[in-house]
N, C-alpha and C positions, 0 to 999 in steps of 0.2 A: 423693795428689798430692805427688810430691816434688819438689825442683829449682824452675827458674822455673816461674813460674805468668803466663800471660797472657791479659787479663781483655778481651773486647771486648761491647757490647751490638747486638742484631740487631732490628730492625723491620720488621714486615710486614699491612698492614691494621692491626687491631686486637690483633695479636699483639706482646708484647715477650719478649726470649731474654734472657737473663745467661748468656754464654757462659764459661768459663774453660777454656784450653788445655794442657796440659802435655807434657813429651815420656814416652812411655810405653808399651803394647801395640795403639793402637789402640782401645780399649774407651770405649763413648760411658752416658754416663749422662744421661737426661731425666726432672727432675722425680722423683729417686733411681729410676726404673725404666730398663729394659735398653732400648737402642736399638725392639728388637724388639715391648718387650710398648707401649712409648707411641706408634710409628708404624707400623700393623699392614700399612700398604701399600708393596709393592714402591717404587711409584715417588717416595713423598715420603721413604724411607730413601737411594735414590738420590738425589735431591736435595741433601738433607745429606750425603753422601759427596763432591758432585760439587768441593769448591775442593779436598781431596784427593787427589781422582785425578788434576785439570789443573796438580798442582804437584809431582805423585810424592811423596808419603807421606802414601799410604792406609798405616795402623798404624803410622806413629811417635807420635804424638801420643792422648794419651787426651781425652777432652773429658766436661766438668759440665756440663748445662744447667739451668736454671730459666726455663719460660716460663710465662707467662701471658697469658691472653686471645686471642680470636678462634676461628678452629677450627683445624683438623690443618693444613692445606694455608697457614693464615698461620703457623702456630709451625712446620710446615717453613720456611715461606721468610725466617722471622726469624731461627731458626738456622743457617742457609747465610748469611746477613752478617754475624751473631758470628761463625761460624766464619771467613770470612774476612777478619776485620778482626781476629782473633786470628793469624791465620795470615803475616797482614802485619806485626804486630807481631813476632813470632816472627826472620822472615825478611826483610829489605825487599826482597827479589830476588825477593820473590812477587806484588810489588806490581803489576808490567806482567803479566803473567799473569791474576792475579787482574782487571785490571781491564778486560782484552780481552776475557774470557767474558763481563763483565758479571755480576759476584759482587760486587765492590765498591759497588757505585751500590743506593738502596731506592728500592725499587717504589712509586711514588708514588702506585696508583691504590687509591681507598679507595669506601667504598658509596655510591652518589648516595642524596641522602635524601629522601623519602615529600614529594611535594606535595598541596597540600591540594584537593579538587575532584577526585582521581586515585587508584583502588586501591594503586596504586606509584608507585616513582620516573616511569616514563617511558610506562607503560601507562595508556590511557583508560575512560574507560567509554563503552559503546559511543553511538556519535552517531544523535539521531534528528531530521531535518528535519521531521516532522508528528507 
């Protein structure tokens, strides 16, 4: 990574991303593995493509990730707000863009937790009058 480097962090459930941006070929690195072999599915590789595509440059930019915790679908959705809070950094003219898809803002919703008297969070056991 040569040139500027810009550095945003991305949250999602129990997932956090250390994103860093750089301008480049497009090439993404997660956790030193290839886009491809760390997110095996079409659609959470779309996901991370998508600030991207809504601000035209798919493949200027290379992107580092380092995520940790939660599963695939939070460390997708952690690096789609690094990525675009690098991507703002970058450019401030991406910032009305970015923030009308709703790339900029984190997902606030996280797991309800296990009540006690209750298999799960909101599931019962079943009710017997006699």
């Amino acid at each position: 990574m040569k040139g500027t480097v810009y550095s945003a962090t991305g949250r999602r459930k129990d997932a956090v991303a250390r994103v860093r941006l750089a301008p480049g070929t497009g090439q993404f690195t997660i956790n030193g593995r290839e886009l491809l072999d760390h997110f095996k599915r079409d659609t959470l590789r779309m996901v991370i493509e998508q600030p991207f595509v809504v601000t035209d440059t798919l493949g200027s930019y290379d992107i580092v990730a380092n995520v940790k915790g939660g599963g695939l679908t939070g460390q997708a959705g952690a690096v789609l707000l690094g990525v675009a809070r690098a991507l703002v950094q970058a450019n401030d003219d991406f910032r009305s863009t970015l923030r009308r898809n709703g790339f900029l803002t984190r997902d606030p919703r996280m797991v309800e937790r296990k009540k006690y008297g209750q298999p799960k969070a909101r599931k019962r056991f079943q009710f017997s009058k006699r």
